[in-house]
N, C-alpha and C positions, 0 to 999 in steps of 0.2 A: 748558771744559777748561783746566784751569791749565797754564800753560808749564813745561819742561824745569827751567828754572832757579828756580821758584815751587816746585816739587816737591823738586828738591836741595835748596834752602833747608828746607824742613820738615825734609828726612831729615835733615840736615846737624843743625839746631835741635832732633831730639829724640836720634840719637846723643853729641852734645854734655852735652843733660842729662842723660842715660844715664851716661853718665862722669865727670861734676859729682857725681851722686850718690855714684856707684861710690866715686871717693874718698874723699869726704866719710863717709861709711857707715866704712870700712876702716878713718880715722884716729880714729872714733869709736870704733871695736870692739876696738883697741888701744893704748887707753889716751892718746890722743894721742901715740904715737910711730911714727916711719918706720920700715915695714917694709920686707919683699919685695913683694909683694901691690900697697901702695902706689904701691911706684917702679916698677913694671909697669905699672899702671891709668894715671900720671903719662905714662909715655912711650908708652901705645898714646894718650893723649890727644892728647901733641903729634903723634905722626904724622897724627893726623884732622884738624887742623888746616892742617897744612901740606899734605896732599892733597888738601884741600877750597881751601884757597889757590891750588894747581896748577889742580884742575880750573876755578875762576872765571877764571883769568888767561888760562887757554886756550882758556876761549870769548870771553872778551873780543877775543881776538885771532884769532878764525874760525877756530884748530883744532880739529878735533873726533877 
């Protein structure tokens, strides 16, 4: 059975490329210029980032 943190690491590594794409797709589909759509996809990215930063930092730290 893989551990808590072997599993977020997957979920983590395929929402990640999920939104790697997503952008990449977008800037493609228009023409290479920044959109709406774009700077949406951009900023729900970094939020998953930085809550996936939160959640590692807080089991490092025995909160749960």
């Amino acid at each position: 059975m893989p551990s808590k943190t072997g599993r977020f690491l997957v979920f983590f590594l395929f929402t990640l490329t999920v939104f790697i794409v997503d952008v990449l797709l977008l800037y493609y589909e228009n023409n290479f210029e920044i959109t709406e759509p774009l700077v949406m996809s951009m900023i729900f990215l970094v939020f998953a980032i930085v809550i996936s930063i939160l959640a590692v930092a807080d089991k490092q730290t025995g909160r749960s």
